[in-house]
ROVO-104666 format. One record per residue: residue number from 1; residue in one letter; x, y, z of N, C-alpha, C in turn. Coordinates in Angstrom, 3 decimals. Each point is the difference from the previous one (the first is absolute). Example, Ala and Ser with C-alpha at 12.3 -4.5 7.8 and 13.67 -1.06 7.14 Angstrom:
SITE num residu      npx      npy      npz     capx     capy     capz      cpx      cpy      cpz
SITE   1      a   13.190   -5.690    7.800   -0.890    1.190    0.000    0.900    1.200    0.000
SITE   2      s   -0.350    1.050   -0.720    0.820    1.190    0.060   -0.770    1.090    0.730
This chain:
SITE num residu      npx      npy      npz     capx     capy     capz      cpx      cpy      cpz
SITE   1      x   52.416   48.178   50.927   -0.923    0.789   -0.791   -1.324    0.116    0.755
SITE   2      x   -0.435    1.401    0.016   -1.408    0.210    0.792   -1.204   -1.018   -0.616
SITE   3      x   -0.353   -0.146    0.819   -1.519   -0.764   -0.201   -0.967    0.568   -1.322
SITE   4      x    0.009    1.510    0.063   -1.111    0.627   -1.145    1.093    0.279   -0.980
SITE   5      x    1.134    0.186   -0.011    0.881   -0.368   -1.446   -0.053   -1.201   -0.880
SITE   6      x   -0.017   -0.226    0.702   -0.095   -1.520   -0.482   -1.222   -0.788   -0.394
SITE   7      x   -1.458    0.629    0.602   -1.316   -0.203   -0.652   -0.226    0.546   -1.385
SITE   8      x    0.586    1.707    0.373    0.186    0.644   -1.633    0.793   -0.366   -1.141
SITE   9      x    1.086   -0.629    0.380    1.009   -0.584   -1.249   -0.678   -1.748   -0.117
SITE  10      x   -1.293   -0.503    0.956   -0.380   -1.429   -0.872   -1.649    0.423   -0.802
SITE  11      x   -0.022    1.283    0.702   -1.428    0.535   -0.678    0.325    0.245   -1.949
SITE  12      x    1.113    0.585    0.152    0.327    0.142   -1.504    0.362   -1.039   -0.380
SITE  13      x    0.981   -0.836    0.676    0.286   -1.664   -1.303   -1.577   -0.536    0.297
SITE  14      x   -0.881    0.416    0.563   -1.050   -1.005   -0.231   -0.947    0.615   -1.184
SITE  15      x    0.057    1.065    0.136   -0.454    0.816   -1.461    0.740   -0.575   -0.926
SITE  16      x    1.319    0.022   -0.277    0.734   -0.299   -1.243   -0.254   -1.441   -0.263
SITE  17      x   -0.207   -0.916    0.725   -0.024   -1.385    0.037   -1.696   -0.019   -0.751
SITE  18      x   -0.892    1.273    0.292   -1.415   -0.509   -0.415    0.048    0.452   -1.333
SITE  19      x    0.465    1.027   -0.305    0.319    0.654   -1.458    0.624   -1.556   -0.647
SITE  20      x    1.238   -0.200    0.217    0.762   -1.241   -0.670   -1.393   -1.267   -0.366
SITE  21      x   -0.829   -0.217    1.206   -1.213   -0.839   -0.351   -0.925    0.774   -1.320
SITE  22      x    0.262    1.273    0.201   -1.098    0.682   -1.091    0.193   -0.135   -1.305
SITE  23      x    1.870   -0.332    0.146    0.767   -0.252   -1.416   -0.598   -1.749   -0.628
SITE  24      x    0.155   -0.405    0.727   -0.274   -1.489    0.054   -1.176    0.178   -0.870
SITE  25      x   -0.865    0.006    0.686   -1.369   -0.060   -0.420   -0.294    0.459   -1.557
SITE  26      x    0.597    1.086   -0.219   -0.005    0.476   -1.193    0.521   -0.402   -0.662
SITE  27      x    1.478   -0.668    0.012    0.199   -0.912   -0.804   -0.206   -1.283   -0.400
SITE  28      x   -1.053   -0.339    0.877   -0.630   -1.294   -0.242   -0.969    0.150   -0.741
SITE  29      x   -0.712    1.091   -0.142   -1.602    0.412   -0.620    0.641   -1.089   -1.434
SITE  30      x   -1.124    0.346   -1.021   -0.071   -0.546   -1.109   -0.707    0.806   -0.770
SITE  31      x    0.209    0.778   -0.845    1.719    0.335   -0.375    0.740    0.708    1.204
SITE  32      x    1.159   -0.227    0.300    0.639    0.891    1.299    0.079    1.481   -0.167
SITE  33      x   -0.198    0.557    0.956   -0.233    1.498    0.335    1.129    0.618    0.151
SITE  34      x    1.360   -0.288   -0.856    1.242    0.695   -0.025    0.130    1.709    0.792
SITE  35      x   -0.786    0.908   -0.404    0.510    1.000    0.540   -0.569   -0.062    1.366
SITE  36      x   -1.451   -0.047    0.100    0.003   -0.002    1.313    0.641   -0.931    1.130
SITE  37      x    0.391   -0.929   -0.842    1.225   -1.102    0.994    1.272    1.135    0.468
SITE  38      x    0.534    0.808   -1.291    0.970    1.082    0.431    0.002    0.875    0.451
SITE  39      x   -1.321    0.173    0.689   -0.351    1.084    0.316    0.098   -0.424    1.676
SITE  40      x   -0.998   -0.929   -0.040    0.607   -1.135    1.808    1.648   -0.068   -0.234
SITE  41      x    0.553   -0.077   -0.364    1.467   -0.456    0.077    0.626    1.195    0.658
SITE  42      x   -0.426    1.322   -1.186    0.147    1.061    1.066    0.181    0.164    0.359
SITE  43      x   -1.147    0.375    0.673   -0.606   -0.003    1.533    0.867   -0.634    1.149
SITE  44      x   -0.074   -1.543   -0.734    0.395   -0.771    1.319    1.727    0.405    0.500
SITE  45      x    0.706    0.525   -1.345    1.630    0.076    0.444   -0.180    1.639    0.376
SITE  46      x   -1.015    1.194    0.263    0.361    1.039    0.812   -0.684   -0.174    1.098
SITE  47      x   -0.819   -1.047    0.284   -0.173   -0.106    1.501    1.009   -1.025    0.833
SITE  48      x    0.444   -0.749   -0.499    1.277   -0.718    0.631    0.860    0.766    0.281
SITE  49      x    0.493    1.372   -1.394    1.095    0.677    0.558   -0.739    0.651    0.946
SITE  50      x   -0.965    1.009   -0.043   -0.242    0.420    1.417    0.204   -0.647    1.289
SITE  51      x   -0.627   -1.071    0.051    0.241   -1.361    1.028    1.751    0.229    0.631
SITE  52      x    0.819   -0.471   -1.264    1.400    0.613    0.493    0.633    1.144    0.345
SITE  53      x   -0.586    1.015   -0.578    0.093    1.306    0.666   -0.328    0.252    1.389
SITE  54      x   -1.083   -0.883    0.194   -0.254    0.547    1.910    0.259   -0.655    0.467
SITE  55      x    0.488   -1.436   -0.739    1.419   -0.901    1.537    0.840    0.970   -0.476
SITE  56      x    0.681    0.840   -0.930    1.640    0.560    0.221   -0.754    1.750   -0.018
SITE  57      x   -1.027    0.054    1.397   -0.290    1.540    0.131    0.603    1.494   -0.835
SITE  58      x   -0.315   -1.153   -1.500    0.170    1.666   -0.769   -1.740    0.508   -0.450
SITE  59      x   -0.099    1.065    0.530   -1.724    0.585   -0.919    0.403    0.295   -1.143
SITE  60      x   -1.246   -0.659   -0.223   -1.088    0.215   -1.810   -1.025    0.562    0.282
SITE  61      x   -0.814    0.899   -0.855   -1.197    0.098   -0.028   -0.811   -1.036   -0.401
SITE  62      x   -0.680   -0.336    0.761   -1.077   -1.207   -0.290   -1.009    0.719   -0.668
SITE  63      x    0.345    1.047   -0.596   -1.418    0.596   -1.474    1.075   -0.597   -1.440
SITE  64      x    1.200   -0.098    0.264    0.509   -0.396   -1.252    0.161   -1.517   -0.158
Protein backbone atom coordinates (compact mmCIF):
# COMPACT_ATOMS: atom_id res chain seq x y z
CA UNK A 1 0.00 0.00 0.00
CA UNK A 2 1.33 3.53 -1.10
CA UNK A 3 2.71 5.64 1.51
CA UNK A 4 -0.12 8.66 1.02
CA UNK A 5 -2.95 5.90 1.01
CA UNK A 6 -2.32 4.95 3.81
CA UNK A 7 -1.78 8.52 5.62
CA UNK A 8 -5.42 9.21 4.21
CA UNK A 9 -7.15 6.00 5.48
CA UNK A 10 -5.23 6.77 9.33
CA UNK A 11 -6.22 10.51 8.83
CA UNK A 12 -9.91 9.36 8.92
CA UNK A 13 -9.71 6.54 11.78
CA UNK A 14 -8.00 9.33 13.58
CA UNK A 15 -10.98 11.60 13.07
CA UNK A 16 -13.38 8.77 13.96
CA UNK A 17 -11.33 7.78 17.01
CA UNK A 18 -11.62 11.79 18.09
CA UNK A 19 -15.41 11.93 17.43
CA UNK A 20 -15.70 8.40 19.55
CA UNK A 21 -13.65 10.67 22.39
CA UNK A 22 -16.38 13.41 21.69
CA UNK A 23 -18.95 10.61 22.51
CA UNK A 24 -17.20 9.87 25.71
CA UNK A 25 -17.12 13.09 26.99
CA UNK A 26 -20.65 13.68 26.54
CA UNK A 27 -21.58 10.94 28.12
CA UNK A 28 -19.82 11.57 31.06
CA UNK A 29 -21.19 15.28 31.44
CA UNK A 30 -23.74 15.41 34.29
CA UNK A 31 -26.53 15.08 33.18
CA UNK A 32 -25.08 13.17 29.95
CA UNK A 33 -25.43 14.81 26.62
CA UNK A 34 -27.23 11.77 24.87
CA UNK A 35 -27.83 13.26 21.50
CA UNK A 36 -24.91 14.99 21.01
CA UNK A 37 -23.01 11.74 22.16
CA UNK A 38 -25.13 10.34 18.90
CA UNK A 39 -24.36 12.65 17.03
CA UNK A 40 -20.22 11.86 17.65
CA UNK A 41 -21.17 8.26 17.18
CA UNK A 42 -22.20 9.28 13.85
CA UNK A 43 -19.81 10.86 12.77
CA UNK A 44 -17.31 8.58 14.06
CA UNK A 45 -18.87 5.22 12.07
CA UNK A 46 -18.97 7.42 8.47
CA UNK A 47 -15.53 8.37 8.84
CA UNK A 48 -14.20 4.87 9.58
CA UNK A 49 -16.31 3.70 6.69
CA UNK A 50 -14.69 6.22 4.56
CA UNK A 51 -11.30 5.14 6.12
CA UNK A 52 -12.36 1.61 4.57
CA UNK A 53 -13.40 2.79 1.45
CA UNK A 54 -9.91 4.19 0.50
CA UNK A 55 -8.00 1.00 1.71
CA UNK A 56 -10.64 -0.98 -0.76
CA UNK A 57 -10.23 2.17 -3.54
CA UNK A 58 -13.90 2.61 -3.97
CA UNK A 59 -14.82 6.75 -4.23
CA UNK A 60 -17.22 8.58 -2.05
CA UNK A 61 -17.78 12.00 -2.08
CA UNK A 62 -16.18 13.38 0.88
CA UNK A 63 -19.16 16.29 0.82
CA UNK A 64 -21.44 13.38 1.90
Amino acid sequence: MADEKRKEIQAWLTKAAKDLRGAEVDLAANPPLVEDALFHCQQAAEKAMKGFLTAHDTIFSKDA
